[in-house]
N, CA, C and O atoms as CSV, one atom per row, in Angstrom:
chain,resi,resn,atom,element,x,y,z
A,1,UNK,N,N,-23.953,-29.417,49.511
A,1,UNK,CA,C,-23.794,-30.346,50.612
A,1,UNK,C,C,-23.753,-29.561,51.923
A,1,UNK,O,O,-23.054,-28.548,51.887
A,2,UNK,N,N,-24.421,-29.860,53.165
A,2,UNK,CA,C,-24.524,-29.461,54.493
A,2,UNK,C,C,-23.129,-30.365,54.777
A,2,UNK,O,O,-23.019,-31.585,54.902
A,3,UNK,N,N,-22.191,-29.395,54.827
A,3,UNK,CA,C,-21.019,-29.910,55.953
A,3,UNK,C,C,-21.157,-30.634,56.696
A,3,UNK,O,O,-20.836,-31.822,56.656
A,4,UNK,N,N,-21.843,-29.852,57.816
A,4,UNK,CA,C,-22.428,-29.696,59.627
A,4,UNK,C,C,-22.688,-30.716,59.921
A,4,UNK,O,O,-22.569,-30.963,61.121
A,5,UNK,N,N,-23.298,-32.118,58.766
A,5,UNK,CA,C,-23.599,-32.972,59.431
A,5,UNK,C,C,-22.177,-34.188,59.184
A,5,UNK,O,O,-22.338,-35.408,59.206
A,6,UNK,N,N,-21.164,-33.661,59.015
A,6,UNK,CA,C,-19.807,-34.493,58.924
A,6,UNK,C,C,-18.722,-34.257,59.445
A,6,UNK,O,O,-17.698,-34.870,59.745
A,7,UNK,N,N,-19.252,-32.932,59.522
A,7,UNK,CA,C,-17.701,-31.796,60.269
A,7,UNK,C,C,-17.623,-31.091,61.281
A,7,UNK,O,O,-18.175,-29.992,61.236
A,8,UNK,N,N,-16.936,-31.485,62.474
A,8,UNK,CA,C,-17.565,-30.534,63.509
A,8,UNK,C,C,-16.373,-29.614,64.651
A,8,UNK,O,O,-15.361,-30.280,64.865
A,9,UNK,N,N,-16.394,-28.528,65.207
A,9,UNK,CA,C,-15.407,-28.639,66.563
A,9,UNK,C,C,-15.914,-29.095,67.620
A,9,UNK,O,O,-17.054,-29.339,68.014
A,10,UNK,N,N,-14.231,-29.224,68.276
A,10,UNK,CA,C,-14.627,-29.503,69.903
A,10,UNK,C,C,-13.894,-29.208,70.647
A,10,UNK,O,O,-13.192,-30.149,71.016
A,11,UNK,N,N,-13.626,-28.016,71.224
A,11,UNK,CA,C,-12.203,-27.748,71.916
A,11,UNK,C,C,-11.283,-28.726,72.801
A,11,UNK,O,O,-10.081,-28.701,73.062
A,12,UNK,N,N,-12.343,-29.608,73.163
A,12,UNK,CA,C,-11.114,-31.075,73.753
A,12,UNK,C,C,-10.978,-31.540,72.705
A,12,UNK,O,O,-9.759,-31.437,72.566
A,13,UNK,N,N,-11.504,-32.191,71.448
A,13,UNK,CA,C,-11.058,-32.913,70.569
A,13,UNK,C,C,-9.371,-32.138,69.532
A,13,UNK,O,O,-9.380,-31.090,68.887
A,14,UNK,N,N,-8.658,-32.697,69.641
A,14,UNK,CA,C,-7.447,-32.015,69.045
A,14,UNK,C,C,-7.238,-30.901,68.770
A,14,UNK,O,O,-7.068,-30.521,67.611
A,15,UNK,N,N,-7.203,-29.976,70.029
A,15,UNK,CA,C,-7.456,-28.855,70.454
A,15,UNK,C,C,-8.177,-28.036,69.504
A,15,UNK,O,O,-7.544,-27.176,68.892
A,16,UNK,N,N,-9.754,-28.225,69.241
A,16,UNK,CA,C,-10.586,-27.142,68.889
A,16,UNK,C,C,-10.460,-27.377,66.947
A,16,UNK,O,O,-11.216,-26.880,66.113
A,17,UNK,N,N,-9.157,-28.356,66.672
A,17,UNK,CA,C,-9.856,-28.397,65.248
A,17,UNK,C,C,-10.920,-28.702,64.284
A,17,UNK,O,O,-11.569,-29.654,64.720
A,18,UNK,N,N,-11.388,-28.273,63.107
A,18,UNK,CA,C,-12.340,-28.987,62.690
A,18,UNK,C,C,-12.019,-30.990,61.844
A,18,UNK,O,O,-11.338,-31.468,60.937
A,19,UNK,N,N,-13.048,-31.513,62.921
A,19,UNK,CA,C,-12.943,-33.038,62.550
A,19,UNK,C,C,-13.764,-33.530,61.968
A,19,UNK,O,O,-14.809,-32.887,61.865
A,20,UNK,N,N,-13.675,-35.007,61.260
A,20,UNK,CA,C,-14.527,-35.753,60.518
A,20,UNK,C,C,-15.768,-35.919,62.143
A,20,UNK,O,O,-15.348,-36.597,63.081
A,21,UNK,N,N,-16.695,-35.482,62.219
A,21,UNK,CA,C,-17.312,-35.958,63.438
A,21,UNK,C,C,-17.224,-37.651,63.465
A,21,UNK,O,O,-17.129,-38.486,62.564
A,22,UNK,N,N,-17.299,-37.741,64.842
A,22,UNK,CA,C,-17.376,-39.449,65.497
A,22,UNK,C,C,-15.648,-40.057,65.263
A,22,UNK,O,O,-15.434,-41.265,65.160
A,23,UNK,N,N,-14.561,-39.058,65.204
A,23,UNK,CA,C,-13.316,-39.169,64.613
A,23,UNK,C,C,-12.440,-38.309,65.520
A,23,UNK,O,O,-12.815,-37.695,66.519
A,24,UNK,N,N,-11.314,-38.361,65.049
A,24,UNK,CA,C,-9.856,-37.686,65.516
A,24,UNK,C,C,-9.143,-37.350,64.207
A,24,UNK,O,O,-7.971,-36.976,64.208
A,25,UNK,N,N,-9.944,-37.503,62.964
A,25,UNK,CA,C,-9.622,-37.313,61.780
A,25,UNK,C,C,-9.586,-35.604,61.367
A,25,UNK,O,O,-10.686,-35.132,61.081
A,26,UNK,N,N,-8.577,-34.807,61.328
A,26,UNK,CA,C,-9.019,-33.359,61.029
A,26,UNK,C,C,-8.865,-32.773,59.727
A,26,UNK,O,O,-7.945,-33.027,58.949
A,27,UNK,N,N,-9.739,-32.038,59.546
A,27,UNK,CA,C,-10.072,-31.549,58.156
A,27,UNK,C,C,-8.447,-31.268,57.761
A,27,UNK,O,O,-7.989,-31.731,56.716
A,28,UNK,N,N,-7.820,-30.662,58.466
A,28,UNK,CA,C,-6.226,-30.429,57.748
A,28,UNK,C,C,-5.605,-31.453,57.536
A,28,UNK,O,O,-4.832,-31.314,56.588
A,29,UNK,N,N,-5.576,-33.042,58.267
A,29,UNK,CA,C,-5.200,-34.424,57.948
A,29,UNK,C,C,-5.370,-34.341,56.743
A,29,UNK,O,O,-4.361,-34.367,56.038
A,30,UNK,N,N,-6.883,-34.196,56.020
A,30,UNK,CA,C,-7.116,-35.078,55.119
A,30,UNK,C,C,-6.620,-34.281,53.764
A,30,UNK,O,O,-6.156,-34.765,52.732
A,31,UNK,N,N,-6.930,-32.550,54.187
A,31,UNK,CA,C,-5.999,-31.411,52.818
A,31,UNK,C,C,-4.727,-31.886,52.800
A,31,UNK,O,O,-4.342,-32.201,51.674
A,32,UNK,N,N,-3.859,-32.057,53.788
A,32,UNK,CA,C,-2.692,-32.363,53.885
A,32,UNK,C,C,-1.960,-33.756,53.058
A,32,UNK,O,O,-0.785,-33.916,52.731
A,33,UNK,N,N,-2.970,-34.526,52.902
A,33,UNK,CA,C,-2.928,-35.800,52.569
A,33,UNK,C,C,-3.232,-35.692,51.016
A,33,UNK,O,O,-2.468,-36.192,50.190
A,34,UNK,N,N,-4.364,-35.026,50.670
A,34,UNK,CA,C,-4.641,-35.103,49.593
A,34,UNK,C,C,-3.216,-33.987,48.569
A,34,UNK,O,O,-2.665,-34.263,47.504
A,35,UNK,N,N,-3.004,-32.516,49.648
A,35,UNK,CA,C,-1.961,-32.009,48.368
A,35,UNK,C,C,-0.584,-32.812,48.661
A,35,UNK,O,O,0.226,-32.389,47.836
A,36,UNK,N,N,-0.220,-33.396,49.152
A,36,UNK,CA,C,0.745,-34.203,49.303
A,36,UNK,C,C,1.061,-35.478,48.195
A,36,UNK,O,O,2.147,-36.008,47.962
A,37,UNK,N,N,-0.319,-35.783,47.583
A,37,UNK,CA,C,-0.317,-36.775,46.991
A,37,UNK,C,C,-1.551,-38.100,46.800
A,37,UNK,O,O,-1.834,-38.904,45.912
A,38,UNK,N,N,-1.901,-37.878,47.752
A,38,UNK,CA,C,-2.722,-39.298,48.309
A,38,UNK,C,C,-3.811,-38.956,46.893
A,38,UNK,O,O,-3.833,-37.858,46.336
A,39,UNK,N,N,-4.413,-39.788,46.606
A,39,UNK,CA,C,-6.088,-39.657,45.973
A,39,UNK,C,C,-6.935,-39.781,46.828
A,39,UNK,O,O,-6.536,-40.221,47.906
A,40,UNK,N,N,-8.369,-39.459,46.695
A,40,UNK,CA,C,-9.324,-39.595,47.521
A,40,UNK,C,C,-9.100,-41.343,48.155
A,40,UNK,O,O,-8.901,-41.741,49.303
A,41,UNK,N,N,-9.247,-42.151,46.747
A,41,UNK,CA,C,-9.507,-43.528,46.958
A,41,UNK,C,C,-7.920,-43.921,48.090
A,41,UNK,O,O,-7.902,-44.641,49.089
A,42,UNK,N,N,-6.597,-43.046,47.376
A,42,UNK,CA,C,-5.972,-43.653,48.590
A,42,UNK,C,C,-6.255,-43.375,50.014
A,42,UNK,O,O,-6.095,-44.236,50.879
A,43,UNK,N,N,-6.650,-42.249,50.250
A,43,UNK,CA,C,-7.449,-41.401,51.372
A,43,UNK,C,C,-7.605,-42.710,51.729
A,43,UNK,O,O,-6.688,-43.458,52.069
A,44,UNK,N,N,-9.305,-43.121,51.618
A,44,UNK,CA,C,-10.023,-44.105,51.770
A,44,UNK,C,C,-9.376,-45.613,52.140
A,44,UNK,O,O,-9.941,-46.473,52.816
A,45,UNK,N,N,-8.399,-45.687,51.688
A,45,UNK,CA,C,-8.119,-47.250,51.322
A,45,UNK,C,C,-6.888,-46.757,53.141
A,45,UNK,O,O,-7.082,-47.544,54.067
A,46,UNK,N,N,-6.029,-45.807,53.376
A,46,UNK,CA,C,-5.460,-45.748,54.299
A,46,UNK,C,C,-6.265,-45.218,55.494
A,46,UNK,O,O,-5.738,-44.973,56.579
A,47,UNK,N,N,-7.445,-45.070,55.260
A,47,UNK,CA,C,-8.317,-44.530,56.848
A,47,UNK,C,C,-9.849,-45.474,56.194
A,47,UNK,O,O,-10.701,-45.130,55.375
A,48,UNK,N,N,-9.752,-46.181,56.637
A,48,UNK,CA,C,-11.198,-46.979,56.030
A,48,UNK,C,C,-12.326,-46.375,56.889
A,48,UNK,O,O,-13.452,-46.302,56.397
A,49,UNK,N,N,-12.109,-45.966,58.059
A,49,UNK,CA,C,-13.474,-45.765,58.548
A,49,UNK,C,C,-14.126,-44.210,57.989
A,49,UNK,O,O,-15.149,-43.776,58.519
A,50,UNK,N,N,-13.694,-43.732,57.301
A,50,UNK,CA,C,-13.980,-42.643,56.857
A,50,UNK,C,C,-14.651,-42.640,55.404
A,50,UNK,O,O,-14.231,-43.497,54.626
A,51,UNK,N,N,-15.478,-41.918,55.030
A,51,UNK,CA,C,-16.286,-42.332,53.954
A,51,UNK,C,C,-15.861,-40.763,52.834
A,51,UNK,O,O,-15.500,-39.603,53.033
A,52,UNK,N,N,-16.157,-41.570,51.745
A,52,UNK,CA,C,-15.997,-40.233,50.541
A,52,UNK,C,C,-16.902,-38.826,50.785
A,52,UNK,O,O,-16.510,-37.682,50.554
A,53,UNK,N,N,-18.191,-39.217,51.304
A,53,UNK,CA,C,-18.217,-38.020,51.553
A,53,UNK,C,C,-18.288,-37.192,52.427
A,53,UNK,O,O,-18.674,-36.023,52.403
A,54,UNK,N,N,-17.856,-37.895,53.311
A,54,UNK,CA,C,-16.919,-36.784,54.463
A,54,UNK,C,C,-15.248,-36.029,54.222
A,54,UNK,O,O,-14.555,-35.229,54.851
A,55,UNK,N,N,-15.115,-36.847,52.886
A,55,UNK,CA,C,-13.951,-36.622,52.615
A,55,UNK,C,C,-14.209,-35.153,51.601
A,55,UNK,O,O,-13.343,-34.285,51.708
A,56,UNK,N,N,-15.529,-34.860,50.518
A,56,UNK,CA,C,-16.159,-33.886,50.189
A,56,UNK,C,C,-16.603,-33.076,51.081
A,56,UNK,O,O,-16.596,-31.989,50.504
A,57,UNK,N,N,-16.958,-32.931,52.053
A,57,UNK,CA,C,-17.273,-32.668,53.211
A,57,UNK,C,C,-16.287,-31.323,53.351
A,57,UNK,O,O,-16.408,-30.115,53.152
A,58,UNK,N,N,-15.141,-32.324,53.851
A,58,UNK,CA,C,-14.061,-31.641,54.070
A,58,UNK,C,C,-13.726,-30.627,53.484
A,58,UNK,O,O,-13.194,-29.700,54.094
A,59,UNK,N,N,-14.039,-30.575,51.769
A,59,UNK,CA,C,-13.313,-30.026,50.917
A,59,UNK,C,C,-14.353,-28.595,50.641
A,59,UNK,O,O,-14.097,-27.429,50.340
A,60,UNK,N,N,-15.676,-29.379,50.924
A,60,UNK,CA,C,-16.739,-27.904,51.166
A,60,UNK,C,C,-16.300,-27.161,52.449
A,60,UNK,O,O,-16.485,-25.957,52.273
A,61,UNK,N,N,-15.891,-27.370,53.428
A,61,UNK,CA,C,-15.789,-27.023,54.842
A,61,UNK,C,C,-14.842,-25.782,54.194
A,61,UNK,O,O,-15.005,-24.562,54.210
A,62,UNK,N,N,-13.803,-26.614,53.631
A,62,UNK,CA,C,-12.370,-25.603,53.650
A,62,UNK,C,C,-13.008,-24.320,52.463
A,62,UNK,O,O,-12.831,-23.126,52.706
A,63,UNK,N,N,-13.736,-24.790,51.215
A,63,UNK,CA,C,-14.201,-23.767,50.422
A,63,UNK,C,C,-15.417,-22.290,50.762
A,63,UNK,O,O,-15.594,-21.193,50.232
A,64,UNK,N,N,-16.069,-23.074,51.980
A,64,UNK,CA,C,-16.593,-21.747,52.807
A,64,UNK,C,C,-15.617,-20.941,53.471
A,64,UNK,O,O,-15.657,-19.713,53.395
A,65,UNK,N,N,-14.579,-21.671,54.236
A,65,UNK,CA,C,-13.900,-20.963,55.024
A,65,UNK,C,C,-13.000,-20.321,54.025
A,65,UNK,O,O,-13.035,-19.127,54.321
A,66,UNK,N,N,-12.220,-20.475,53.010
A,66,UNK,CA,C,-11.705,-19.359,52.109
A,66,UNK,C,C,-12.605,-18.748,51.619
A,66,UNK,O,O,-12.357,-17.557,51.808
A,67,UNK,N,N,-13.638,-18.876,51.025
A,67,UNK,CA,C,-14.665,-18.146,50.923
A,67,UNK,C,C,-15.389,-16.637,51.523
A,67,UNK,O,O,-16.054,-15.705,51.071
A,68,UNK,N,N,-14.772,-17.082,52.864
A,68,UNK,CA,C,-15.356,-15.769,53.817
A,68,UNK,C,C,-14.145,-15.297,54.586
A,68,UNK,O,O,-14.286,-14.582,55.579
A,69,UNK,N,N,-12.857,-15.713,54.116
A,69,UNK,CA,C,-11.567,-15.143,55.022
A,69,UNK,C,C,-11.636,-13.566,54.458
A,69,UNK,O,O,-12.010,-13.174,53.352
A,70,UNK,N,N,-11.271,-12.996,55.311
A,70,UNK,CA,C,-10.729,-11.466,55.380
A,70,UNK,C,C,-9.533,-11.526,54.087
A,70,UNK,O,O,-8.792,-12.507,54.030
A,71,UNK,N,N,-9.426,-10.538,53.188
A,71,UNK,CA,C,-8.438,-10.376,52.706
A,71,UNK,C,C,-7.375,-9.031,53.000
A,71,UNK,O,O,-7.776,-8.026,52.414
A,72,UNK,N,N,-6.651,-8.911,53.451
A,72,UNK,CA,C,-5.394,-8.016,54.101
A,72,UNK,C,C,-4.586,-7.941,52.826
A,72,UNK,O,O,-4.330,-8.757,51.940
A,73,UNK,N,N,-4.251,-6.575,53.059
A,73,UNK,CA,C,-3.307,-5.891,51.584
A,73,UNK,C,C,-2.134,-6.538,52.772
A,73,UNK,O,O,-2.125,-6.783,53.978
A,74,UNK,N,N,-1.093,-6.645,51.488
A,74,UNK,CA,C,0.308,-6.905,52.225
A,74,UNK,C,C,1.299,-5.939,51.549
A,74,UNK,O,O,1.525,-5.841,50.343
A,75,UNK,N,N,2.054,-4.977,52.956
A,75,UNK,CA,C,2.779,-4.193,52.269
A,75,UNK,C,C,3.931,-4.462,51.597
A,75,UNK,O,O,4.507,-3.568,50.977
């Protein structure tokens, strides 16, 4: 799945996070929501304007970005 066309920044939009584009919805809302508890479908059913697969979207967004984080030894 191409993210890019669901997920985007904007440094005015909630300062610079990544959002559902055409939204105020941010990719950490929806992680936050989901390890908290929610299901996708509750996702969905409490933000209706948002679609499942922006909600996959999301979940690719976050798997590139761990994907390519730096890993640091910790002393």
């Amino acid at each position: 799945m191409d993210y890019s066309k669901f997920i985007t920044r904007d440094p005015i939009v909630m300062l610079g996070k990544p959002i559902v584009k055409g939204t105020r919805i941010t990719v950490e809302l929806i992680m936050r929501k989901l390890a908290g508890g929610y299901s996708i479908e509750n996702f969905l059913e409490s933000y209706p304007h948002i679609t499942k697969e922006q909600v996959l979207a999301a979940f690719e967004y976050m798997a590139d970005l761990i994907a390519n984080e730096e890993i640091k030894e910790v002393a």
